[in-house]
Structures are given as structure tokens and as C-alpha cells.
TORSELUM-731744 format. One line per field, with one value per residue: x, y, z of N, C-alpha, C in turn. Coordinates in Angstrom, 3 decimals. Layout:
N
n.east	X/...
n.north	Y/...
n.up	Z/...
ca.east	X/...
ca.north	Y/...
ca.up	Z/...
c.east	X/...
c.north	Y/...
c.up	Z/...
This chain:
236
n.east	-104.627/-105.557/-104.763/-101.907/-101.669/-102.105/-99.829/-97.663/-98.442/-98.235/-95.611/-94.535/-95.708/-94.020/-91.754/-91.873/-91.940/-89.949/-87.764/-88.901/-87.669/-85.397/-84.571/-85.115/-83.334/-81.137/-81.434/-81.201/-78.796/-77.484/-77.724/-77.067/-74.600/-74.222/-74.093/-72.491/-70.006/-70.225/-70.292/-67.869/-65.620/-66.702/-65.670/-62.788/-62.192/-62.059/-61.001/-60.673/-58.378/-59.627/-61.830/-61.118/-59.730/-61.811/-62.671/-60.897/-61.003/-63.943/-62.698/-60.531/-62.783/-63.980/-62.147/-61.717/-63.851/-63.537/-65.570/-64.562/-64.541/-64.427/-64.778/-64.175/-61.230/-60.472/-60.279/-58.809/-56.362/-55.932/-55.962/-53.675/-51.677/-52.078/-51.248/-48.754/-48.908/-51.802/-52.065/-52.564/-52.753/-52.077/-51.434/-48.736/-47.789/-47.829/-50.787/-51.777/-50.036/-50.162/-48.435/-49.536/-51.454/-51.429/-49.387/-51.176/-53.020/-51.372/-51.067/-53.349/-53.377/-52.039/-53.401/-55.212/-54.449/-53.442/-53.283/-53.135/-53.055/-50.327/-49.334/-49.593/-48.241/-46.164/-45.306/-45.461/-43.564/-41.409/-42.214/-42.200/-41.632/-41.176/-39.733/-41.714/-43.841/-43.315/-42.126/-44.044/-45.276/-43.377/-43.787/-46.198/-45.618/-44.501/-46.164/-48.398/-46.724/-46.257/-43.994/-43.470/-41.341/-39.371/-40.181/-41.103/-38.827/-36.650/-37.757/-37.759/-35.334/-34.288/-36.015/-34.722/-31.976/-31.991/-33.217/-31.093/-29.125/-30.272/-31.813/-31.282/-33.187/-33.665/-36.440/-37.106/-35.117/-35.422/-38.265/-37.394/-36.175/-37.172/-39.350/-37.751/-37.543/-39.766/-40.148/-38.464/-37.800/-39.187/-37.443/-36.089/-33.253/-31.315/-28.896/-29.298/-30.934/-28.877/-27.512/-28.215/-29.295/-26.667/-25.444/-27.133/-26.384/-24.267/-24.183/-23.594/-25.532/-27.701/-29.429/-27.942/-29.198/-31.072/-28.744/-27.494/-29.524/-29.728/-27.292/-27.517/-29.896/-28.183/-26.234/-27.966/-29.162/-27.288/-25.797/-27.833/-27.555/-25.245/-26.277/-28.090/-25.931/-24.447/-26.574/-26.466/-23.972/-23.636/-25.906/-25.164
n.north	138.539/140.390/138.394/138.749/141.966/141.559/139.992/141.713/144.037/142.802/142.033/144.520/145.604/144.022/144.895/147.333/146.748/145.533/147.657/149.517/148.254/147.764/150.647/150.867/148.914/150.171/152.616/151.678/150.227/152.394/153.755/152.557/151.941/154.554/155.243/153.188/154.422/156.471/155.291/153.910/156.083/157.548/155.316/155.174/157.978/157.821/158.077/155.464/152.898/150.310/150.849/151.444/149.159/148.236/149.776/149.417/146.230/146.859/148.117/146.365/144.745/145.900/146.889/144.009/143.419/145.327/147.472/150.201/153.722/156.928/158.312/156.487/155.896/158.290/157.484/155.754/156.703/158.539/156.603/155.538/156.945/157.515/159.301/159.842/161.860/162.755/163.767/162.788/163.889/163.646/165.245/166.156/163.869/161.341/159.510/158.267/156.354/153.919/151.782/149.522/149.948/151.433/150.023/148.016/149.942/150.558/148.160/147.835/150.279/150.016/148.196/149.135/151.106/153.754/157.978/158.973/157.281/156.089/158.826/159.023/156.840/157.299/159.218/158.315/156.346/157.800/159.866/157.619/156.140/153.894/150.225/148.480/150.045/151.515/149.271/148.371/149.905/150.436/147.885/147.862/149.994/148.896/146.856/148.577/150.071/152.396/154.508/157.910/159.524/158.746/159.418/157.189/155.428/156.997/157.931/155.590/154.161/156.624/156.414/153.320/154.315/155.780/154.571/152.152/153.444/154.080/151.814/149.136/147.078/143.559/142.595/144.494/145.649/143.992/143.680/146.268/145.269/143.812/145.328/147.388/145.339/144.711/147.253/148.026/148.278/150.340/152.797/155.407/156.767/154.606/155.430/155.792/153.967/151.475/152.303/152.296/149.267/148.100/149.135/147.600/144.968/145.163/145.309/143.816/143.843/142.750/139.577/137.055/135.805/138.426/139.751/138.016/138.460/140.820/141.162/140.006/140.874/142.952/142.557/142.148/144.389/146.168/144.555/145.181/148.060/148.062/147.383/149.025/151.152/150.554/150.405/152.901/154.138/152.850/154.077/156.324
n.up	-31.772/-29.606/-27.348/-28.641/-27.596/-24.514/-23.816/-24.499/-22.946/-19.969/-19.978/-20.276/-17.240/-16.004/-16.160/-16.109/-12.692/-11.841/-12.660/-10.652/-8.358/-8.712/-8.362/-5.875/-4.658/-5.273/-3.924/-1.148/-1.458/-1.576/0.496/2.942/2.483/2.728/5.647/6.453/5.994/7.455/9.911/9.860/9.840/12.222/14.201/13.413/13.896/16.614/19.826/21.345/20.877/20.320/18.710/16.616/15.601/14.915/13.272/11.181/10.647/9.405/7.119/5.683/5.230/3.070/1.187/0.287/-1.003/-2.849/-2.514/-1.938/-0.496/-1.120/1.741/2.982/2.201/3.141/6.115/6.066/5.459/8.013/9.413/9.075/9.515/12.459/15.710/14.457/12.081/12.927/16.777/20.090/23.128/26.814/29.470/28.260/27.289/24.628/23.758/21.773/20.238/18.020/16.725/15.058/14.428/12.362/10.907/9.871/8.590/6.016/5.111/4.003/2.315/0.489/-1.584/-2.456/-5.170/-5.846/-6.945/-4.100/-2.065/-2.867/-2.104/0.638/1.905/0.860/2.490/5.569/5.188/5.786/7.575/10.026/13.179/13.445/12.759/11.994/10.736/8.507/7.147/6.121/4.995/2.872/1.681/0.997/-1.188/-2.928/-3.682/-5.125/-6.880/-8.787/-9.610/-10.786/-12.022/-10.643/-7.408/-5.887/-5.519/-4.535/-2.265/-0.464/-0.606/0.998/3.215/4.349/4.184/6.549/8.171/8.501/10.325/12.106/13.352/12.108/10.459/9.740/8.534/7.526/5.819/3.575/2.717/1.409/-0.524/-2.348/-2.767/-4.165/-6.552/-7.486/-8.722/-10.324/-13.112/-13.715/-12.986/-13.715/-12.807/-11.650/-9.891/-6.790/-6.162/-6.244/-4.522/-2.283/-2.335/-2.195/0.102/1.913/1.381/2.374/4.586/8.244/9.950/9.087/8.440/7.242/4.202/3.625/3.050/0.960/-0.882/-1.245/-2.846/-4.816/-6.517/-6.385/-8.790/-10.714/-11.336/-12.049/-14.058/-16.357/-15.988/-17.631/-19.845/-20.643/-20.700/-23.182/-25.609/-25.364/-26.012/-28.669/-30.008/-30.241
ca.east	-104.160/-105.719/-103.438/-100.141/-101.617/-102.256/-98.468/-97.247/-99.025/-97.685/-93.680/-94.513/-95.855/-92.981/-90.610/-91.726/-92.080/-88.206/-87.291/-89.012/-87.511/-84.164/-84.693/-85.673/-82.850/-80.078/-81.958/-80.794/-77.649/-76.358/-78.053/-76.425/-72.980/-73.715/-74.245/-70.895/-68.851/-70.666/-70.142/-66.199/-65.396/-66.775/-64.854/-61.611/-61.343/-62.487/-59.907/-60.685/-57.847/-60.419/-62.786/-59.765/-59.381/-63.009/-62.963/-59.871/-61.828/-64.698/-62.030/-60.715/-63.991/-64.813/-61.027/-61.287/-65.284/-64.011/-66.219/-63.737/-65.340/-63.821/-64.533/-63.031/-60.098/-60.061/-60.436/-57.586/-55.019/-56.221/-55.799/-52.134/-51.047/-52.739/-50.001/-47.378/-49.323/-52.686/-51.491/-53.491/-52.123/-52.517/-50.504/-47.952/-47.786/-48.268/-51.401/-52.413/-49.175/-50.439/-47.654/-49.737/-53.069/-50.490/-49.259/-51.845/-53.678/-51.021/-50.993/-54.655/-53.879/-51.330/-54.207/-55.855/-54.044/-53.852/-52.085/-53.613/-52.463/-49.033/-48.798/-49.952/-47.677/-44.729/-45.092/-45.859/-42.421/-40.427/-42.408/-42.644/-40.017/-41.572/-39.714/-42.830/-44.505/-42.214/-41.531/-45.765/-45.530/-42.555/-44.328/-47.172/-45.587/-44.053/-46.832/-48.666/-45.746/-46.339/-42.484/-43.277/-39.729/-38.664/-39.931/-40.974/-37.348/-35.645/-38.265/-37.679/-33.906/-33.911/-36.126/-34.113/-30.593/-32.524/-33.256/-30.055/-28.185/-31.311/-32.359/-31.019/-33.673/-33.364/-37.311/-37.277/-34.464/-36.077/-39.314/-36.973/-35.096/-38.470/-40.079/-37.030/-37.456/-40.617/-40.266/-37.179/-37.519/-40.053/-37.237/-34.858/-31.909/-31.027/-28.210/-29.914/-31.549/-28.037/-26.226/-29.073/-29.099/-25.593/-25.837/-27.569/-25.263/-22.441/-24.404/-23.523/-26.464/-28.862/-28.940/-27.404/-30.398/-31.225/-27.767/-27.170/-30.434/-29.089/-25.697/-28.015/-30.273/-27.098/-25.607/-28.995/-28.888/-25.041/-25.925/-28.946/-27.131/-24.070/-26.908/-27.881/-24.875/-24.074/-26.897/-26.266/-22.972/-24.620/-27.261/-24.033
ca.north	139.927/140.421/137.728/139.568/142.637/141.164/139.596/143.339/144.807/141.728/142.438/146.076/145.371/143.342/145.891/148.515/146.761/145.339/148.891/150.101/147.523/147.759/151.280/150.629/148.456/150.774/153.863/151.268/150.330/154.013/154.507/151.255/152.391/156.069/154.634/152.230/155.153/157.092/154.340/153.872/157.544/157.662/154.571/155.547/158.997/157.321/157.806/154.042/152.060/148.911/151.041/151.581/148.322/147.436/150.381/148.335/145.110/147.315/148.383/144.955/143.774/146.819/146.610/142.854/143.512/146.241/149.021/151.601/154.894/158.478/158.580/155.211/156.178/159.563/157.168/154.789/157.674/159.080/155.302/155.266/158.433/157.318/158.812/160.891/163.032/163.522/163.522/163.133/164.092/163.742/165.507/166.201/162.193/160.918/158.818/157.765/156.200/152.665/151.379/148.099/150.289/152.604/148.805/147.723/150.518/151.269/147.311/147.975/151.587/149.014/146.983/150.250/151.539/155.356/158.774/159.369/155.837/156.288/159.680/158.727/155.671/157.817/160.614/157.387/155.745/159.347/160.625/157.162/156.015/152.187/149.446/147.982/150.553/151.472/148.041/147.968/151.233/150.048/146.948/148.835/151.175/148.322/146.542/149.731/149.944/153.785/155.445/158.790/160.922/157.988/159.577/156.010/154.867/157.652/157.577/153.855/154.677/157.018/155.473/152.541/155.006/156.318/153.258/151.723/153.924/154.381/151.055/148.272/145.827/142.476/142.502/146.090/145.577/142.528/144.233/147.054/144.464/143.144/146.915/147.473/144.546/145.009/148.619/147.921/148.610/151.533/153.713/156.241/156.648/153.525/155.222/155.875/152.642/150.811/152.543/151.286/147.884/147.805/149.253/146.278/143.599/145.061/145.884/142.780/144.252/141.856/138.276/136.658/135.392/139.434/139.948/137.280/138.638/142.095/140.413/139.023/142.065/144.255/142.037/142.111/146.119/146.132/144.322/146.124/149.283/148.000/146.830/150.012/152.254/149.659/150.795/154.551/154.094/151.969/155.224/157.751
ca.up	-31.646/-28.131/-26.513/-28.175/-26.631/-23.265/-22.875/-24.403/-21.874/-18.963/-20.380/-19.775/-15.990/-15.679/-16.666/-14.558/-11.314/-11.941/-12.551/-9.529/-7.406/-8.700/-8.023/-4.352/-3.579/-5.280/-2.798/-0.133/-0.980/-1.047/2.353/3.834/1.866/3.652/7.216/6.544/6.004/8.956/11.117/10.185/9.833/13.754/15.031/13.116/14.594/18.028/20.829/22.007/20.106/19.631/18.096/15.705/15.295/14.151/11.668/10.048/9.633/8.047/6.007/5.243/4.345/2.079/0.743/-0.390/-1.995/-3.998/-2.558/-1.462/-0.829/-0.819/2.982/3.539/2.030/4.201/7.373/5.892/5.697/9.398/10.432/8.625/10.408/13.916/16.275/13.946/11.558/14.219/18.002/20.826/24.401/27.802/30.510/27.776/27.123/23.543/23.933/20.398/19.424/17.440/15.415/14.460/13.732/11.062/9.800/8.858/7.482/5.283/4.153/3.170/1.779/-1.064/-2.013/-3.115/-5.765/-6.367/-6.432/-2.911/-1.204/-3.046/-1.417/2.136/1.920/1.079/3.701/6.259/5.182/5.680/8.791/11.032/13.467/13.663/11.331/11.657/10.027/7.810/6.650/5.813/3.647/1.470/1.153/-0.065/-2.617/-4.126/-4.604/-6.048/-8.705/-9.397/-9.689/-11.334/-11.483/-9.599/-6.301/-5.032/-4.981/-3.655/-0.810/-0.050/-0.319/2.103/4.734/4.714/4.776/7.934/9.582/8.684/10.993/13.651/13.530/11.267/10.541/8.427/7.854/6.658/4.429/3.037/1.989/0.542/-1.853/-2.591/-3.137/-5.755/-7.348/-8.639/-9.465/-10.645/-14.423/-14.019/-12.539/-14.329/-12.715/-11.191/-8.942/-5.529/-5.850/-6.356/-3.596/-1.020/-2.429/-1.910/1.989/2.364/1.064/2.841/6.425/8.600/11.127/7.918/8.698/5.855/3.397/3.248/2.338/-0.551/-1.737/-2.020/-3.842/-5.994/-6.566/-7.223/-10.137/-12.134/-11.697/-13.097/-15.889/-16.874/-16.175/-18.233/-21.180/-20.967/-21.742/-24.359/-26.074/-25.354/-27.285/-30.087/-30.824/-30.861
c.east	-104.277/-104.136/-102.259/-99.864/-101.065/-100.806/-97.731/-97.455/-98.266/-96.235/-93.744/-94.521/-94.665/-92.022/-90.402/-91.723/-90.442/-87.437/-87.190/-88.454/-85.831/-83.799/-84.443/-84.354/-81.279/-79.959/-81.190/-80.050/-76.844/-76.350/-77.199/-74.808/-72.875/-73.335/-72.873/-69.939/-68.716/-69.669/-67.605/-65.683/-65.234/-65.503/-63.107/-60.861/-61.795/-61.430/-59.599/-59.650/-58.463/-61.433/-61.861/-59.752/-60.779/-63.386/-61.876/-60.936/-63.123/-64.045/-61.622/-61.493/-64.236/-63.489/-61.124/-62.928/-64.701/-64.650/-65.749/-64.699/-64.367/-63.396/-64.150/-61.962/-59.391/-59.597/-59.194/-56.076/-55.050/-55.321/-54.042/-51.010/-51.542/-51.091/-48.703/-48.263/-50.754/-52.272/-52.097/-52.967/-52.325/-51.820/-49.359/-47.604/-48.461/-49.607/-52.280/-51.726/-49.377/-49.751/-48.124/-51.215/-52.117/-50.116/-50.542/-52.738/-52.925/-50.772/-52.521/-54.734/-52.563/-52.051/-55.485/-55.033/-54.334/-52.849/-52.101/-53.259/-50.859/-49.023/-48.979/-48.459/-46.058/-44.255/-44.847/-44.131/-41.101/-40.770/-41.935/-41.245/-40.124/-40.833/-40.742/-43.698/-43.998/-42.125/-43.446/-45.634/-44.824/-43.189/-45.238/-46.977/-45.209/-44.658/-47.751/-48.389/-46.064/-44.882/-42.208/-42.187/-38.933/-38.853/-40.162/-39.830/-36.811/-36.827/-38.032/-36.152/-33.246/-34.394/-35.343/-32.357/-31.107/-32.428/-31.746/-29.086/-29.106/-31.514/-32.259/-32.564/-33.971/-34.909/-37.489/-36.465/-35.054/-37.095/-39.098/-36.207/-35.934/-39.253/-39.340/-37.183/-38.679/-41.016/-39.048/-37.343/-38.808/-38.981/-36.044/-33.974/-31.536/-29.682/-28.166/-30.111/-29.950/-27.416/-27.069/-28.770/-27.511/-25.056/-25.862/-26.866/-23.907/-22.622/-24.347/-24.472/-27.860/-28.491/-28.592/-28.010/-30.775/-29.989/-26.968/-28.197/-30.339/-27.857/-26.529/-28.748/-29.055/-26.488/-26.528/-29.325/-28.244/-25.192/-26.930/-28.727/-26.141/-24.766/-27.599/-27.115/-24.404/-24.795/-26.946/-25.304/-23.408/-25.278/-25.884/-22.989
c.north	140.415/139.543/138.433/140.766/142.796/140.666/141.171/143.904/144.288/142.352/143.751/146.693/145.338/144.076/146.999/147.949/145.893/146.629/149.569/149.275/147.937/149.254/152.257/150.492/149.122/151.997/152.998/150.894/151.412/154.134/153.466/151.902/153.652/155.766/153.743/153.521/155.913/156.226/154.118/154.944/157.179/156.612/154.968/157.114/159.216/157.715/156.682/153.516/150.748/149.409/151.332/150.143/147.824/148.463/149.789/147.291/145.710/147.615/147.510/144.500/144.401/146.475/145.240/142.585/144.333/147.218/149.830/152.726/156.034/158.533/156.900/155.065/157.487/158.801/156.031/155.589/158.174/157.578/155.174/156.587/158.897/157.932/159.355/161.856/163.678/162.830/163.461/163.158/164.214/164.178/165.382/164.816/161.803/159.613/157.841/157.020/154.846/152.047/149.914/148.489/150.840/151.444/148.525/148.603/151.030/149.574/147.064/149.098/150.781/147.926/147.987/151.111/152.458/156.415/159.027/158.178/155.987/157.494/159.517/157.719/156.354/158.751/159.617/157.129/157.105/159.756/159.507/156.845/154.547/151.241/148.684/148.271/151.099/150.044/147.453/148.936/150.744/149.298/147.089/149.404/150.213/147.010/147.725/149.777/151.342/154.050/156.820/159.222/160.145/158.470/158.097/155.317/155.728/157.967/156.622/154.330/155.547/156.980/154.358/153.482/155.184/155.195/152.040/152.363/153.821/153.067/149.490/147.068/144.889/142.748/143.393/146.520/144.582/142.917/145.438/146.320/144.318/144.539/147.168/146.523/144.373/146.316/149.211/148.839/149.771/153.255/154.045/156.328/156.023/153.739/155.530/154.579/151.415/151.054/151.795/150.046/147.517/148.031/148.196/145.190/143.800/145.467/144.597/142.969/142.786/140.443/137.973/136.477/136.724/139.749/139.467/137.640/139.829/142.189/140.383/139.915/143.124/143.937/142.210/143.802/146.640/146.064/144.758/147.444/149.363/147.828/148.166/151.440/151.750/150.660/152.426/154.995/153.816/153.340/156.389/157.189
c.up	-30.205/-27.317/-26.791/-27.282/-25.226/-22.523/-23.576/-22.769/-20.087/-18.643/-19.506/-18.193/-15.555/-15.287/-15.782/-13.316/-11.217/-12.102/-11.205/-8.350/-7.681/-8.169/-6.123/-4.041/-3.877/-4.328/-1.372/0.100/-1.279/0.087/3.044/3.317/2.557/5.049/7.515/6.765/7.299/10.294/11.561/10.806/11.774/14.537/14.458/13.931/16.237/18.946/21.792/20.636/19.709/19.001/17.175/14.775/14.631/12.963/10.623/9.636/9.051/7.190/5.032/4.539/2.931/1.143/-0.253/-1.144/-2.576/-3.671/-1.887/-1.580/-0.678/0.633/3.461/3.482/2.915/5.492/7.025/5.830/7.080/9.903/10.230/9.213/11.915/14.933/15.578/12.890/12.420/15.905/18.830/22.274/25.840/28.624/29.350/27.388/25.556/23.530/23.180/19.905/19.260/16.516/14.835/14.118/12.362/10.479/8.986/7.906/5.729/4.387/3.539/1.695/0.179/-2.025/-2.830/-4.425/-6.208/-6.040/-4.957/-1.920/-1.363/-1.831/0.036/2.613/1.817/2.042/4.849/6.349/5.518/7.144/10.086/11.314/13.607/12.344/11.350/11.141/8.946/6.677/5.744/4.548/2.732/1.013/0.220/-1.494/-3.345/-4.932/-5.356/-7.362/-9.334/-8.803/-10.402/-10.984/-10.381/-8.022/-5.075/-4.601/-4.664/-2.374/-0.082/0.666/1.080/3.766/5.255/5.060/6.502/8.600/9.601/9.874/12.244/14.272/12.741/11.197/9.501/7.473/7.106/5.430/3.155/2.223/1.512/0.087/-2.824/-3.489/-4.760/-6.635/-8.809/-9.180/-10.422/-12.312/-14.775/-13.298/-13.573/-14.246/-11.542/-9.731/-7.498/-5.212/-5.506/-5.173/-2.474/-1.332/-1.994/-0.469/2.329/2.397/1.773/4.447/7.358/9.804/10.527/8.447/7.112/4.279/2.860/2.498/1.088/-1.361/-2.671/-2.634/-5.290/-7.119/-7.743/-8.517/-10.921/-11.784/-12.434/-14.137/-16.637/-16.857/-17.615/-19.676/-21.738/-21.555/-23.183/-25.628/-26.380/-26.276/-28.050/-30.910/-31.003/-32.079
């Protein structure tokens, strides 16, 4: 009876000093998780562009563990709007303008999935004048895959109208064929999306490979439009 006591009593030790430890080392990874965010936060709204660049790979790192924070996500929309939504100026001179810090934050802010990445990602693809940044955000939304009210495709749509006339570029069309493709059957009314895809296939600015893609693209629209009214008749 003693001895069952005695390992009762042991378990019980046990129990609490695994409590109090686990205790300990969750007290320390908040504080280490506060001090991360501290630390980004600061280098993100740095005015050194390489301190920019090392709050990305904390981002990166935190991004591909899984521990996104609130204020990591604040410092991933700052980083994706480096240069057109905050400005920083010198002698009237744009001095912030990073169109490869705004890429990539916005191919981090697609690996995050949310209403708050979507919306960054769509203001990003509307406000910037870079197809290099630009061509990061679509990429983004369409891996995301959120299309409420279809505003993800008539955003796409009309960054690429835009840069078709400003700026033609194959890669940017490419990762808007790509964008529609997989948001393809989450959108409503298919005829925004069709008239772009079809821009594309008929803009000889595209190297070719973009342009048989958006051929290819537009026929499996057609017939999914056409399988659609089918059935529209069918129910009347």
C-alpha cells in the first residue's frame, strides 16, 4: 500500500514539474515570437532596402513553419506596398521604389491564405505599374483561389487590360492564363474572364506558347459556357 502511495505521490511530482516546465518554455516562446515580430516590424519599415530584405527571409522562414503572426502579416502588406501605397522622398525624388521587395512579398502574402492577403494582393495588382509585380500578385490570388462576386477575376482582367496596352508582357499574361485556370470554375459570370483570355490569344505582343495556351484556355470556357446554357434550357 505504501509503495502504491510512494509512485502516486512520484507520478504527481512528475506531473507538476512537466507542467511547470512546459509552462516555462511556452512563457519563452511567446517572448521569442514577441521579439521576432519586434525585430521584423523594425527592419521592414527600415529605410535601408537590405534591412528590407532580411525582414523577407524572416518572413520566409516564419511563412514556410506555419507561424504567421498578425504583425507579420501587417509587415508583409507594408513590404507589398514598399514604394506605391507608403512613399518615401527625397528632394521631391521617389526613393523607396522596390519592385522586387513588393514581388516577393506579395509571393509570400499567396502562401498565406486569407481575406486580408486576397485584399492586399488585389489593391497591389490595380495600384502597381511593375509587370514584375503585378505578375507576383496574380500569381498569388490564383493560388489563394478565393473569387467572392467574382472580384478576383475582374481584378486580374483588368490589370492585365492595363498592362496590355502600357506594357504587354508574355510572363504576365502567362501567370494570368494560369490565375484563370485555377479559379476558373469558382467564378460566375465567365464574360470578363473570356474577353481577356481572348486579348491574349489574339495580342501578337505574347510569344507564341502564351498564345496557344490562351486558344486552348478559351475553347474549354466555350464549352463549359455552351454546357451551361444547355442546361439553363433543360430546367425551363
Amino acid at each position: 500500500m505504501k509503495s502504491l502511495k510512494k509512485v502516486a505521490c512520484t507520478a504527481c511530482a512528475l506531473l507538476m514539474a512537466f507542467s511547470v516546465a512546459a509552462q516555462e518554455k511556452s512563457a519563452e516562446e511567446e517572448y521569442l515570437s514577441t521579439v521576432e515580430d519586434v525585430v521584423i516590424t523594425e527592419l521592414a519599415n527600415s529605410d535601408e532596402r537590405d534591412n528590407k530584405l532580411v525582414a523577407l527571409q524572416y518572413l520566409e522562414n516564419a511563412v514556410e513553419e506555419g507561424r504567421v503572426s498578425p504583425d507579420m502579416m501587417i509587415a508583409l502588406d507594408h513590404l507589398a506596398g514598399e514604394g506605391i501605397n507608403t512613399q518615401s522622398r527625397q528632394s521631391g525624388r521617389l526613393v523607396n521604389n522596390y519592385p522586387d521587395i513588393r514581388a516577393r512579398a506579395c509571393d509570400l502574402l499567396g502562401k498565406v491564405p486569407s481575406e486580408e492577403s486576397k485584399t492586399t494582393l488585389k489593391n497591389i495588382a490595380l495600384a502597381d505599374n511593375e509587370p514584375m509585380v503585378i505578375t507576383a500578385a496574380v500569381r498569388s490570388l490564383g493560388d489563394i483561389g478565393m473569387n467572392d462576386n467574382d472580384d478576383v477575376v475582374n481584378t486580374i482582367a483588368w490589370a492585365n487590360k492595363k498592362n496590355a496596352v502600357l506594357n504587354p508582357t508574355s510572363s504576365l499574361a502567362l501567370e494570368v492564363l494560369i490565375a484563370y485556370e485555377k479559379i476558373a470554375d469558382k467564378v460566375q459570370d465567365k464574360g470578363s474572364m473570356i474577353q481577356s483570355v481572348g486579348q491574349i490569344a489574339t495580342n501578337y505582343h505574347y510569344v507564341k506558347p502564351v498564345r496557344d495556351r490562351a486558344l486552348a484556355l478559351l475553347k474549354t470556357l466555350q464549352s463549359g459556357n455552351s454546357g451551361n446554357n444547355s442546361k439553363k434550357k433543360e430546367s425551363k
